[in-house]
N, CA, C and O of each residue as an XYZ file, in Angstrom:
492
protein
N     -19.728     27.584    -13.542
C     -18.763     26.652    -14.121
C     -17.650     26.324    -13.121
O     -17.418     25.162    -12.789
N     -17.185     27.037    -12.798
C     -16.020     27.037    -11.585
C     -16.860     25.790    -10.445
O     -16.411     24.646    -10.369
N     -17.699     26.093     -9.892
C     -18.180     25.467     -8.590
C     -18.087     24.229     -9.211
O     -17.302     23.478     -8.633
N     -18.742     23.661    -10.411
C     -18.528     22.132    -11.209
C     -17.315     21.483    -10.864
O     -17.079     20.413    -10.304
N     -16.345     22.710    -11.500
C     -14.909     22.182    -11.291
C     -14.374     21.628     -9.743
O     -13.764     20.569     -9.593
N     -14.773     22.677     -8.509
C     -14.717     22.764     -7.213
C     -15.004     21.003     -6.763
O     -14.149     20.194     -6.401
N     -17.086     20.692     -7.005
C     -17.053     19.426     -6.319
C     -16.635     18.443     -7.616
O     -16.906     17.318     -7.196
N     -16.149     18.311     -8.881
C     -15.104     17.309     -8.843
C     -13.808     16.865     -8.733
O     -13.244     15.847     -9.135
N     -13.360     18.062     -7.955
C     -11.950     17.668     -7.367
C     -12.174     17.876     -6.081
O     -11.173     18.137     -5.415
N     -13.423     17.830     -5.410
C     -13.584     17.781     -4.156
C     -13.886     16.359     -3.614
O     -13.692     16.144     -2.417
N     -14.518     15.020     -4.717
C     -14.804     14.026     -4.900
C     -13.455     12.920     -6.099
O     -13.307     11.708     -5.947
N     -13.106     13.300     -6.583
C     -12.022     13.319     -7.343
C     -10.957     12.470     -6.826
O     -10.601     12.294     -7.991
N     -10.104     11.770     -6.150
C      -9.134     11.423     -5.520
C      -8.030     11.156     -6.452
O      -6.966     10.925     -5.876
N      -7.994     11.124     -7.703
C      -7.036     10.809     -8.937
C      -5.727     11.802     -8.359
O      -4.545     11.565     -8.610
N      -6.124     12.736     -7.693
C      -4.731     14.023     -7.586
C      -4.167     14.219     -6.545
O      -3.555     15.214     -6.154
N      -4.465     12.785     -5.834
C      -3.755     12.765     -4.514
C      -2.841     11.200     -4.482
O      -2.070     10.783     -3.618
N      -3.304     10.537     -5.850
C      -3.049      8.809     -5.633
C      -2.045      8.809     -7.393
O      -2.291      9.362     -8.465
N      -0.778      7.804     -6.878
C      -0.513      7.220     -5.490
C      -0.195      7.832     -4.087
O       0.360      8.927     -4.182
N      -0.381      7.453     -2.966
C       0.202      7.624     -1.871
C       2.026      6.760     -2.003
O       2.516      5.725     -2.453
N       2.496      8.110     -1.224
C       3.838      7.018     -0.890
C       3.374      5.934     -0.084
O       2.215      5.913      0.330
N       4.096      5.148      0.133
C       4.458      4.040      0.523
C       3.727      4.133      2.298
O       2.736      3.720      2.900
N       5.057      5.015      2.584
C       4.605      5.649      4.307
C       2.812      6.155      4.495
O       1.908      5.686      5.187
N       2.864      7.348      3.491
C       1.380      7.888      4.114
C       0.326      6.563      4.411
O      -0.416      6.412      5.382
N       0.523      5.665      3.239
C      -0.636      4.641      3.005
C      -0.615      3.856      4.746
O      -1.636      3.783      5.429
N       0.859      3.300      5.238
C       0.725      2.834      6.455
C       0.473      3.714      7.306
O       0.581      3.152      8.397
N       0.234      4.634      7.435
C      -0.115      5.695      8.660
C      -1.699      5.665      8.526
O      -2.389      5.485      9.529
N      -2.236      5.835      7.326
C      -3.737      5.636      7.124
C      -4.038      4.498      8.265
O      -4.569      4.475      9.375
N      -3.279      3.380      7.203
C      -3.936      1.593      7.739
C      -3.760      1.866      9.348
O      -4.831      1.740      9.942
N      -2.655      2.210     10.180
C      -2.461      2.246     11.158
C      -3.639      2.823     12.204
O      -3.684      2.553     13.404
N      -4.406      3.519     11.613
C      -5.035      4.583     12.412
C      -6.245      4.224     12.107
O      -7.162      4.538     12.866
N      -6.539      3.358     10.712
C      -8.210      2.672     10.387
C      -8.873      2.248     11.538
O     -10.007      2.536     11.923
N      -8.315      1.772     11.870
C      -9.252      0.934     13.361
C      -9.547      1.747     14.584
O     -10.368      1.420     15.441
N      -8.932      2.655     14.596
C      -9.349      3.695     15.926
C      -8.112      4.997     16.116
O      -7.331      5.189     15.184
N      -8.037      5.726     17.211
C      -7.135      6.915     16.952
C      -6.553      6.105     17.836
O      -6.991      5.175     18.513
N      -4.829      6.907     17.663
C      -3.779      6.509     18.148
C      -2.887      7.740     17.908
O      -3.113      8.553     17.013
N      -1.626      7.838     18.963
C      -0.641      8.952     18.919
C      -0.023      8.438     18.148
O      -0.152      7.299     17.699
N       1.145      9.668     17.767
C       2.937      9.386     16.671
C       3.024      8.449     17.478
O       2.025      7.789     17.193
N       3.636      7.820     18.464
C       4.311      6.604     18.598
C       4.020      5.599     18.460
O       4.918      4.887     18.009
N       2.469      4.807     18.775
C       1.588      4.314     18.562
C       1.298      3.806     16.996
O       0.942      2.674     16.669
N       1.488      4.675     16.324
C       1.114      4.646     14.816
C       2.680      4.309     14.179
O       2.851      3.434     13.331
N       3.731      5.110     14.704
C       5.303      4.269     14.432
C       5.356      3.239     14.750
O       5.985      2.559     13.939
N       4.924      2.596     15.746
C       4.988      1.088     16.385
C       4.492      0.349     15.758
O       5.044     -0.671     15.345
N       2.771      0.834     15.420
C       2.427     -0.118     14.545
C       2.440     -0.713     12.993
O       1.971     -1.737     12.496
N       3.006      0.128     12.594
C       3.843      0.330     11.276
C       4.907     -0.458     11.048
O       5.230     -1.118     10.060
N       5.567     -0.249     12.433
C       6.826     -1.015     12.483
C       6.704     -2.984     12.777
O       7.491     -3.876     12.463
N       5.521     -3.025     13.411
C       5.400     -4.538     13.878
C       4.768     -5.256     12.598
O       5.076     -6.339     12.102
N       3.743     -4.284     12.191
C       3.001     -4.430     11.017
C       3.778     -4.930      9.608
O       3.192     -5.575      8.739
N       5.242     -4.513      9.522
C       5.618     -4.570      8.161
C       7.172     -5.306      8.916
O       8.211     -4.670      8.741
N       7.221     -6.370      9.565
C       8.121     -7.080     10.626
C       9.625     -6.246     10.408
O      10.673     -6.725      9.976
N       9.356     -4.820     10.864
C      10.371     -4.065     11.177
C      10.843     -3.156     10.000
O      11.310     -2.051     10.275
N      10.722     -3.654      8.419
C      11.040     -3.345      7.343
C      10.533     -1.567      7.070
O      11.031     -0.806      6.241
N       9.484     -1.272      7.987
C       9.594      0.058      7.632
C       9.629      0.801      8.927
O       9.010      0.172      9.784
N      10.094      1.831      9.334
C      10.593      2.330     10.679
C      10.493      3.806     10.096
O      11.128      4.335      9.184
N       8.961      4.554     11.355
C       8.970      5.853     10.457
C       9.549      6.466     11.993
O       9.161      6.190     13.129
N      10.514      7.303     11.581
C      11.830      8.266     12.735
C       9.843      9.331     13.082
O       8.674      9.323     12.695
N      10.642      9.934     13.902
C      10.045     11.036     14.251
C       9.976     12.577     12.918
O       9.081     13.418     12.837
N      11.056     12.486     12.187
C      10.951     13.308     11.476
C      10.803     12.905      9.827
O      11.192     13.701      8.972
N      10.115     11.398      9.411
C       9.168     11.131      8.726
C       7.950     11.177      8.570
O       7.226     11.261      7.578
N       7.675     11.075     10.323
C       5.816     10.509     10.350
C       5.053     11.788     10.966
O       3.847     12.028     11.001
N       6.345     12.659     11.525
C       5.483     13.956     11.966
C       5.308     15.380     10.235
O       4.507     16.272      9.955
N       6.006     15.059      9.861
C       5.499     16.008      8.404
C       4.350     15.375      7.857
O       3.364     16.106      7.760
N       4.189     13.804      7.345
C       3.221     13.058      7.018
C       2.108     13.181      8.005
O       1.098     12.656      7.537
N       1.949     13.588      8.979
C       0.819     13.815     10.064
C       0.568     15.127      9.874
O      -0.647     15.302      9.958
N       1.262     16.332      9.613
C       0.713     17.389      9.599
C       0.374     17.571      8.140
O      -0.511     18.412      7.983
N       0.858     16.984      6.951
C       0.181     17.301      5.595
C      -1.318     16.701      5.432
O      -2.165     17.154      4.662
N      -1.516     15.369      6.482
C      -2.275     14.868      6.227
C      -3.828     15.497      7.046
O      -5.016     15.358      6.754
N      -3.107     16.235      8.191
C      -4.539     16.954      8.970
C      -4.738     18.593      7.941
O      -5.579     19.474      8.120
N      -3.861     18.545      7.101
C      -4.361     19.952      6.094
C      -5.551     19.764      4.962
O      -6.358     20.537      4.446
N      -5.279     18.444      4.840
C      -5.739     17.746      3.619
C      -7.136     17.338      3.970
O      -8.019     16.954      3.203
N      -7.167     17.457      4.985
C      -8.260     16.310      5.933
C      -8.792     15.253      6.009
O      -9.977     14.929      6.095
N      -7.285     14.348      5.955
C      -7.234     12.917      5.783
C      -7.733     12.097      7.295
O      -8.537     11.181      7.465
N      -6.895     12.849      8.245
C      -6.973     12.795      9.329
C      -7.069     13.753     10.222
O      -6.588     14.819      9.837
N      -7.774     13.755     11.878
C      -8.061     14.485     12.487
C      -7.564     14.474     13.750
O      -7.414     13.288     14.044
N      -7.180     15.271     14.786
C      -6.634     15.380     15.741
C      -7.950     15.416     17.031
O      -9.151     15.658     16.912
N      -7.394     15.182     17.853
C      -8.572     14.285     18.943
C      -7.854     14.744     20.162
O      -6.639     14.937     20.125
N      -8.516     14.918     21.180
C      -8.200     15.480     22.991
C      -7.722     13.878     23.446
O      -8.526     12.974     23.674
N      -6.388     13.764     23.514
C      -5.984     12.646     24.660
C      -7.591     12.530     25.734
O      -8.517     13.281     26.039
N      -7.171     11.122     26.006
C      -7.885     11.007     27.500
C      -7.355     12.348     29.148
O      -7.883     13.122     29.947
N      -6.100     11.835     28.782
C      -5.625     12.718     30.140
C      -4.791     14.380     29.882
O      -3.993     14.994     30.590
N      -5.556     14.770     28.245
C      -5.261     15.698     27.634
C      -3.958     16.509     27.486
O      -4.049     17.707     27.220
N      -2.597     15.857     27.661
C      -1.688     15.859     28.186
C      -0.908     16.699     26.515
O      -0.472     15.776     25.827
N      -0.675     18.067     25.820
C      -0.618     18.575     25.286
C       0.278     17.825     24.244
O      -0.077     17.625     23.083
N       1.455     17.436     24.767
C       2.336     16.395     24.316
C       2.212     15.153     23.265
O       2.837     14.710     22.301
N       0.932     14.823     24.085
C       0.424     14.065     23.401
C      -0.908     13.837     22.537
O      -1.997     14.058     23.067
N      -0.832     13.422     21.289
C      -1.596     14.360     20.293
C      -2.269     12.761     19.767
O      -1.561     11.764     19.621
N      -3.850     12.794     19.520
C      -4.097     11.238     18.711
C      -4.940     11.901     17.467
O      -5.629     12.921     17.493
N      -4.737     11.223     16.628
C      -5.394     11.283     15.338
C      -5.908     10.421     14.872
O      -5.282      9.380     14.672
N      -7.178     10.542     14.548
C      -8.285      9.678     14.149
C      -8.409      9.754     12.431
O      -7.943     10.758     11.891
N      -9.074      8.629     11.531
C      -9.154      9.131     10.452
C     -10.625      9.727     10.420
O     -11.431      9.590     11.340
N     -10.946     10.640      8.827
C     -11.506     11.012      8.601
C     -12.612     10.239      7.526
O     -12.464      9.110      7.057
N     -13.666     11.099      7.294
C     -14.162     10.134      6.134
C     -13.178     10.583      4.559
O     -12.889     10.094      3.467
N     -13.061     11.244      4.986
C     -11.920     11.534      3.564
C     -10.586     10.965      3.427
O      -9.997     10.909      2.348
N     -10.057     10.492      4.668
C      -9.386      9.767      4.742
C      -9.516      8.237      4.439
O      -8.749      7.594      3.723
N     -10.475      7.820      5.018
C     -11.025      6.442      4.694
C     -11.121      6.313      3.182
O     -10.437      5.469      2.605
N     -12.065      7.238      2.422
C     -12.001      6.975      0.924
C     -10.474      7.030      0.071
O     -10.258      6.302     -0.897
N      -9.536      7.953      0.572
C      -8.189      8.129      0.229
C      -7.594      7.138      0.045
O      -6.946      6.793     -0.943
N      -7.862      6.412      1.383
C      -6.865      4.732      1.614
C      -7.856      3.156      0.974
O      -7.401      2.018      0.856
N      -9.096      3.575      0.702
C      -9.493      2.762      0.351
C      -9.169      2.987     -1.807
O      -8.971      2.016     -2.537
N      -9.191      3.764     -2.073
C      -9.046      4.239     -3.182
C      -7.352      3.522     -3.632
O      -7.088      2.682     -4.491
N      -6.683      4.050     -2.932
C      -5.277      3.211     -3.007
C      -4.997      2.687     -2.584
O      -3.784      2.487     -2.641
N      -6.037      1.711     -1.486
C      -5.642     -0.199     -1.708
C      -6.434     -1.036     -3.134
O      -6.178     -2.153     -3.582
N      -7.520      0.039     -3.635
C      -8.155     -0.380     -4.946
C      -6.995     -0.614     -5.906
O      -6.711     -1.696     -6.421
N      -6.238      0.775     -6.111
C      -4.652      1.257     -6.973
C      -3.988      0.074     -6.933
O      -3.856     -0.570     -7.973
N      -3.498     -0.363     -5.784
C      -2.527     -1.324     -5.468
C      -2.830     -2.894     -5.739
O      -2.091     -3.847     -5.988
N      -4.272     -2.755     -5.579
C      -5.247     -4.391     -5.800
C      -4.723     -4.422     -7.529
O      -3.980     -5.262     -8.036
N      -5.214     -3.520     -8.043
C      -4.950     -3.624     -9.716
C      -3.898     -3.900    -10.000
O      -3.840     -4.757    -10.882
N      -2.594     -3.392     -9.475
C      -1.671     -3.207    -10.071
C      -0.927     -4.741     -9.158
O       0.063     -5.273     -9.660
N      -1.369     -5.156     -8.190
C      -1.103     -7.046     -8.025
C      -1.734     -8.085     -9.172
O      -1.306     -9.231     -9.311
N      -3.062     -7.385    -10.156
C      -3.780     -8.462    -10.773
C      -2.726     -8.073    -11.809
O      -2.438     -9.046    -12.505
N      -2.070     -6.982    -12.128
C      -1.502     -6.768    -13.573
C      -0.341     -7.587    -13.700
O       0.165     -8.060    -14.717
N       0.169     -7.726    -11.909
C       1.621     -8.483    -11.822
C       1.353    -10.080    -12.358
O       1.820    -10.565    -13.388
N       0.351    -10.849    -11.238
C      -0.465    -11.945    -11.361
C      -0.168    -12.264    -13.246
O       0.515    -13.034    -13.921
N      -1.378    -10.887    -13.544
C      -0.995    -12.098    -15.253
C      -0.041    -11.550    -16.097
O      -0.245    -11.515    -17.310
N       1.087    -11.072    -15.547
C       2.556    -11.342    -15.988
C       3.479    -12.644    -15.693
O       4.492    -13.080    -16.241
N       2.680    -13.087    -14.568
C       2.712    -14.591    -13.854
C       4.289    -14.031    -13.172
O       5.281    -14.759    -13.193
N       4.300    -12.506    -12.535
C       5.031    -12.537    -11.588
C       5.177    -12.900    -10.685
O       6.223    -13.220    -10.122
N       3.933    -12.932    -10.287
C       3.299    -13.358     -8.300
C       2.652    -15.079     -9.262
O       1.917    -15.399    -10.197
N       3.389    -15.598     -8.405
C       2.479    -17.237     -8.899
C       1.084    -17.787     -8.632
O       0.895    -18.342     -7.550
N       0.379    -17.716     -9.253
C      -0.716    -18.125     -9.073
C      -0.979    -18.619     -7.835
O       0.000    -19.206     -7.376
N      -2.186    -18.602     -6.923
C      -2.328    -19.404     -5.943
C      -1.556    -18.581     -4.251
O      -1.680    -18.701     -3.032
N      -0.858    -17.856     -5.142
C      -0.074    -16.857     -3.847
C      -0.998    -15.809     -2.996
O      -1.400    -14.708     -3.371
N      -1.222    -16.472     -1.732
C      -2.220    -15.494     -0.635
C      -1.778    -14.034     -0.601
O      -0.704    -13.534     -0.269
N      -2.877    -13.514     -1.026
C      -2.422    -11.286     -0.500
C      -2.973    -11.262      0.662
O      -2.965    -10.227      1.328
């Protein structure tokens, strides 16, 4: 009975979602290939035209909860330079962020037919 319980909260993602705000852009940031903390601050930052700016002591706790979780994974630099650290996502990661852009898709159609977002408005 226990092990039942085990793989459906091993498959399960309900107890991790929502993501804040931040984790979700650190995901998107890193979807396309690995990249270091600065790299992934930068692109966060160009990505959302400046409006979100993760410090060093936002995006490095969110990087280490997220390699516990095994959202994401840590990767050997090219010039292996200790300092510098890249993180790739995972497949558990991928389902995480795809799961809560699903979350977030719904909860734009719920706005939509409140006729908050006006019809016809590009996401």
């Amino acid at each position: 009975m226990e092990r039942k319980s085990q793989e459906k909260s091993a498959g399960d993602l309900s107890e991790v979602l929502p993501l804040s705000p931040r984790a979700f852009y650190v995901l998107i940031a890193i979807a396309d290939g690995e990249s270091h903390g600065y790299a992934i601050a930068r692109t966060v930052e160009t990505a959302t035209n400046g409006v979100v700016r993760l410090t060093a002591g936002t995006l490095y706790p969110i990087i280490r909860q997220m390699l516990r979780d095994g959202w994401i994974a840590e990767i050997s630099g090219p010039d292996d330079d200790p300092r510098r650290r890249s993180y790739r996502l995972t497949p558990r990661g991928q389902r995480v962020a795809q799961a809560e852009a699903q979350r977030l898709l719904e909860t734009i159609r719920m706005a939509r037919n409140l006729q908050w977002i006006p019809a016809g408005t590009a996401l």
